[in-house]
N, C-alpha and C positions, 0 to 999 in steps of 0.2 A: 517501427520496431520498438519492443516495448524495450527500456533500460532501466525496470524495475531493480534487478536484481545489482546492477551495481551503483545505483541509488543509495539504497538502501545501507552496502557497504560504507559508501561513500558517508553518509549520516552516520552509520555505526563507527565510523575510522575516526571521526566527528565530534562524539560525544551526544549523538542524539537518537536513542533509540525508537523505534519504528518499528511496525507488523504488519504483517498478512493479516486481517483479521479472516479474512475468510478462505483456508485453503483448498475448496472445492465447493464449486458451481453450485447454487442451489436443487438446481433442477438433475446432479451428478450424486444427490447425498442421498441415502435409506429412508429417511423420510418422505422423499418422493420418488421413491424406485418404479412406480410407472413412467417416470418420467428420462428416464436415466440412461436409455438410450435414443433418445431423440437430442437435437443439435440447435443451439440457441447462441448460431454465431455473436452476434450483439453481449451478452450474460459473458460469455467463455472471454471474449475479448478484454472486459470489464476485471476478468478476476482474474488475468495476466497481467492487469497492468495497476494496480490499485494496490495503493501502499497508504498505511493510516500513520499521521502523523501525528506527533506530543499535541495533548487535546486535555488541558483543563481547567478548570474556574483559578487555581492556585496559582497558574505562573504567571510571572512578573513578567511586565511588558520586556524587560530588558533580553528574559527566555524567549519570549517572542519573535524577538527583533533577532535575537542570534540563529534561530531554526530558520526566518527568514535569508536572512546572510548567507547561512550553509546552503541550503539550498539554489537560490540564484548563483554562486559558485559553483554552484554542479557543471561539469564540464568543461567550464571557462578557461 
């Protein structure tokens, strides 16, 4: 069972913000609307459970290390 959503909280309570980047399915969006009612358990699963983390050339290992920290304390 996916615990995206109080992840998420949990990093946002945290000080470290975090996104959905993708909130609908590929194969779910108007760009592929042939495709849009067909069922691609694997993809669906994927985009329930996928959270993007702080991602860039700038931070300091010490950001690093703390997004690490919070996380491995998830649920602990």
């Amino acid at each position: 069972m996916s615990k995206r959503n109080e992840l998420q909280q949990y990093m946002n309570d945290n000080g470290v913000q975090t996104l959905i980047h993708y909130p609908i399915p590929p194969h779910k969006q108007n760009a592929y609307k042939e495709f849009n009612t067909l069922s691609f358990p694997i993809t669906e699963q994927i985009h329930d459970e996928a959270l993007s983390l702080p991602l860039s050339p700038v931070m300091s290992d010490e950001e690093i290390q703390l997004v690490i920290k919070i996380i491995n304390q998830f649920n602990d």
